[in-house]
Structures are given as C-alpha cells and as structure tokens.
MIDODREN-602524 format. One record per residue (C-alpha): residue in three letters; x, y, z. Coordinates in steps of 0.02 Angstrom, whole numbers, plus 50000, padded with zeros to 5 digits. Layout:
<nodes>
<node rest="ALA" east="X" north="Y" up="Z"/>
...
</nodes>
This chain:
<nodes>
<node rest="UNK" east="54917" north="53289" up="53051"/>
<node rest="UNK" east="55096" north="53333" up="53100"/>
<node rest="UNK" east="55040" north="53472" up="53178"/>
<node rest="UNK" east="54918" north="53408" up="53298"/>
<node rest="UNK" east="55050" north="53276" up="53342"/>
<node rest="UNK" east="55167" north="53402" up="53404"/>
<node rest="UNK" east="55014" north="53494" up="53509"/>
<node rest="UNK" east="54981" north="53333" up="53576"/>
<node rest="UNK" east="55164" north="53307" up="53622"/>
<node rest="UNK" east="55204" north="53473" up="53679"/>
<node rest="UNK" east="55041" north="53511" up="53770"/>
<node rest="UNK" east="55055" north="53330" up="53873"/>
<node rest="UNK" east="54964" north="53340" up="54037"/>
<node rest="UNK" east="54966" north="53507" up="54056"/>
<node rest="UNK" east="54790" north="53627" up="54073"/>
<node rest="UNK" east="54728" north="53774" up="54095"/>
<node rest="UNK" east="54844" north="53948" up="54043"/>
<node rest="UNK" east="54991" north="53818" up="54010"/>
<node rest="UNK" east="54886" north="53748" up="53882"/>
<node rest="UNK" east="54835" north="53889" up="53835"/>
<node rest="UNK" east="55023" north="53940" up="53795"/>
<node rest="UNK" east="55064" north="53788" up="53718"/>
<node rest="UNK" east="54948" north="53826" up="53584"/>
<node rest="UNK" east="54975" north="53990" up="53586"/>
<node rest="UNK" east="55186" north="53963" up="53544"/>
<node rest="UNK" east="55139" north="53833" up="53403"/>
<node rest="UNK" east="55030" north="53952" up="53340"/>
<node rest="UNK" east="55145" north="54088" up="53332"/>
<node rest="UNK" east="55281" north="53981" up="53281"/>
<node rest="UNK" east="55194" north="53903" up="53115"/>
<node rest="UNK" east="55246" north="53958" up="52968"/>
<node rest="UNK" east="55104" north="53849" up="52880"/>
<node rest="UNK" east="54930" north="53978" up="52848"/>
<node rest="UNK" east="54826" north="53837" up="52865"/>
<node rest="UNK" east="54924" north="53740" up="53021"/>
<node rest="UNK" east="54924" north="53923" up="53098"/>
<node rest="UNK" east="54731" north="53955" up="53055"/>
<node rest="UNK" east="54723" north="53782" up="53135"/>
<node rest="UNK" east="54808" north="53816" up="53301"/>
<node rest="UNK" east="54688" north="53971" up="53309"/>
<node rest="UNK" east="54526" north="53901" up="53304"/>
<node rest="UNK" east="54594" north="53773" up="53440"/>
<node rest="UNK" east="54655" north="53923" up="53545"/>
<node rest="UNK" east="54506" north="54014" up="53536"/>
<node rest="UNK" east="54395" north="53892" up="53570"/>
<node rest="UNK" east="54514" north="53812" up="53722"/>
<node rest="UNK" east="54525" north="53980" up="53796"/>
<node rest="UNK" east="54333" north="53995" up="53831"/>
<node rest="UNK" east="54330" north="53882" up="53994"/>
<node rest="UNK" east="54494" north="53984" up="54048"/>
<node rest="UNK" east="54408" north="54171" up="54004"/>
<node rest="UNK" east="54226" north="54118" up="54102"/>
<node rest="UNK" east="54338" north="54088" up="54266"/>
<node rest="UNK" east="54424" north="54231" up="54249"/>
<node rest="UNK" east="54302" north="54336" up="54217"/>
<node rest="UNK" east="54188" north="54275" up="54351"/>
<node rest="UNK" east="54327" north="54283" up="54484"/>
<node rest="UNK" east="54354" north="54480" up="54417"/>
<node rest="UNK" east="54185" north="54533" up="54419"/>
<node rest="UNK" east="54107" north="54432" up="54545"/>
<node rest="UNK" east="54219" north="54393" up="54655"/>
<node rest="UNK" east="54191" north="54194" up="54653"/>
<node rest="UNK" east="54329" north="54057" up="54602"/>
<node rest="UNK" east="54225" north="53928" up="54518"/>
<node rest="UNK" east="54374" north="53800" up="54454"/>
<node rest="UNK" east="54333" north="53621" up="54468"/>
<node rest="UNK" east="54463" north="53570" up="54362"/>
<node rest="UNK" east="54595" north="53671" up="54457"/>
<node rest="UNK" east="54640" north="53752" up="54297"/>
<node rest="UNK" east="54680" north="53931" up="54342"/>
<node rest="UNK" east="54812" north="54024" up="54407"/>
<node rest="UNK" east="54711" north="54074" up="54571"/>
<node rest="UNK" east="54695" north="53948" up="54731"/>
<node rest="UNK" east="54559" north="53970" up="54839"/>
<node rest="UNK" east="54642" north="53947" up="55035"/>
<node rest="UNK" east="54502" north="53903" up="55142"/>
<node rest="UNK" east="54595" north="53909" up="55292"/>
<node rest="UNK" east="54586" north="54107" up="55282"/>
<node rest="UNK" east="54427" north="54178" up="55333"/>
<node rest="UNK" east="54343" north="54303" up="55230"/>
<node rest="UNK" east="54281" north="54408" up="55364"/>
<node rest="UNK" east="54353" north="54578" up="55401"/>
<node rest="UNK" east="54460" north="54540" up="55569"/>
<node rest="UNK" east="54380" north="54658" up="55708"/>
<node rest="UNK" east="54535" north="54751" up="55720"/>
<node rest="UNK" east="54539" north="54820" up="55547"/>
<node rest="UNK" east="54437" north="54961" up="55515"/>
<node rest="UNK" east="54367" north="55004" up="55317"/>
</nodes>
C-alpha cells in the first residue's frame, strides 16, 4: 500500500505523458518485484488513452483530446487551408 501512496503523492494533479512518467520513474525506481510488477500493469494500462491520441493524430491527422492530455494543442485561430500564395 506504500507504494500506491507515493504514486498518489507524486503523480498529484498531473495527466497525460506526466503521468505517464510519474509511473514510469516509480517503476523504474522499485527495487520491490512485486511493487515494480505493480507499477507496470498501472503503466500499461494508463498509457492506452495516451497511445489512441497519438496514434490517431499520426495516422490520421485528427487531435481528438478532450481531456487536454497530450502534448499537442490544436490552435484554431490558424486556418488549415493552403494560403493561395504557396504552391505544393
């Protein structure tokens, strides 16, 4: 139970790849097999939410974060129309 303390402590308010780090240093960091086993099954199973926006934004082009959880902003005050001067 110690161990989840100290995720809970250490992880705070944070989300998304900081989370994901958080985790990922405890994990690292635990000398413990089953505390480390532990902080892998929680990583792997965080990182899903994290690796389905990425991997939509890489392959099809479309940022789909409600949560605002990924490293990527949308700006919607940039158009995504090729300006007329630019030719390709």
């Amino acid at each position: 139970m110690e161990g989840l303390k100290r995720l809970v402590l250490e992880a705070g308010n944070k989300k998304g790849g900081a989370l994901l780090n958080v985790i990922y240093r405890l994990m690292i960091n635990s000398s413990d097999k089953a505390l480390h086993d532990l902080f892998e099954f929680v990583l792997e199973k965080a990182s899903v939410p994290y690796i389905t926006i990425l991997k939509k934004w890489i392959f099809e082009g479309k940022l789909e974060d409600p949560f605002e959880e990924f490293v990527v902003k949308e700006n919607f005050e940039f158009k995504k129309e090729c300006p007329e001067n630019v030719k390709g």
